[in-house]
N, C-alpha and C positions, 0 to 999 in steps of 0.2 A: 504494500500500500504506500502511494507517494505520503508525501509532509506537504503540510499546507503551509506554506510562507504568508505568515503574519505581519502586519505592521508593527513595527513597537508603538507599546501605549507610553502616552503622558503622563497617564498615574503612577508616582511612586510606587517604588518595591517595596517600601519598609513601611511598616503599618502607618506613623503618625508622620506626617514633614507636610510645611506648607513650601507650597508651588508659585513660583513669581513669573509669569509670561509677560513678554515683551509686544507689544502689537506697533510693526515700523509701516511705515506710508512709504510705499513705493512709485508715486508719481502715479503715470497712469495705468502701471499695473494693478495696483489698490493696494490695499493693507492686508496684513497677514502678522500670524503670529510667527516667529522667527523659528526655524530649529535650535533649536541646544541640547545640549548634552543634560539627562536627568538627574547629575551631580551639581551640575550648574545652575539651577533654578533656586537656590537659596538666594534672600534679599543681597545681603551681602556683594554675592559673586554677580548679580542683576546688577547693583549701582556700578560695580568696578568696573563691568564691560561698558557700561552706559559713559563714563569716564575716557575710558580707552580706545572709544568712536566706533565700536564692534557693532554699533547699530546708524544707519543714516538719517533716519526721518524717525523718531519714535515718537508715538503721538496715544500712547495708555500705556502703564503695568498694571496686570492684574496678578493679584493673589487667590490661593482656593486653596483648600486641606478638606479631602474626601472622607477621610474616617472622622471629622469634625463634622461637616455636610454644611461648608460654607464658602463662598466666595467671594469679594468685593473689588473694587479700582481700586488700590492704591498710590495711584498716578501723584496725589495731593502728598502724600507721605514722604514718596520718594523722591520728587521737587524740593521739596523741605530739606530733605537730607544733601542731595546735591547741592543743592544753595550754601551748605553750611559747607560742604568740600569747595562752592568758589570762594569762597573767603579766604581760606588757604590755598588756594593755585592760583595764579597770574594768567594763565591760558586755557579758556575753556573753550569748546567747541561750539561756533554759533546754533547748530541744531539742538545741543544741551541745554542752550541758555532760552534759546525757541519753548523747550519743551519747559521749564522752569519757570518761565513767564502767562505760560500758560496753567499751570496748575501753583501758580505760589499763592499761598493763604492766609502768612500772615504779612504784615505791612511793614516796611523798611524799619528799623529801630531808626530812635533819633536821638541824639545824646545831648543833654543839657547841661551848657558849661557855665560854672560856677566865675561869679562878677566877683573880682576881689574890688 
């Protein structure tokens, strides 16, 4: 009897871990969730590659955790967190700063200097 070649699934192998997907704008080919590698979908290794220009056009991150039975955008969270990575790097990538300006939530700080 043949073997049926399967697709590999998205869902983790290990009972509990949440899932971070990348959804990039490919012009006029449309958007699409990106392949990665199933070790690579921790937040973490999401923000680094989003840093390291591994994505051209990203315009959502979504999270999910199937043995929890939830999913959300994260898009707002992980703008946050990149924002706080431009603060300490001098060169960001204009589609980073694109996707950052599009989900920042909260409002510039502003710092008040004291009148001697």
């Amino acid at each position: 009897m043949r073997s049926v070649n399967r697709t590999p699934s998205i869902v983790p192998s290990s009972d509990d871990q949440d899932v971070c997907l990348v959804v990039d704008h490919f012009g006029r080919r449309g958007r699409a969730y990106c392949k990665t590698d199933v070790k690579a979908t921790d937040l973490e290794t999401v923000i680094q590659d989003l840093l390291e220009g591994q994505y051209s056009n990203p315009v959502r991150v979504v999270s999910f955790n199937t043995v929890e039975g939830w999913s959300r955008d994260i898009s707002a969270d992980v703008a946050d967190e990149l924002r706080r990575c431009d603060l300490q790097m001098h060169d960001m990538a204009s589609n980073i700063l694109d996707f950052i300006e599009r989900y920042e939530t909260a409002s510039p700080c502003q710092l008040t200097l004291r009148l001697l």
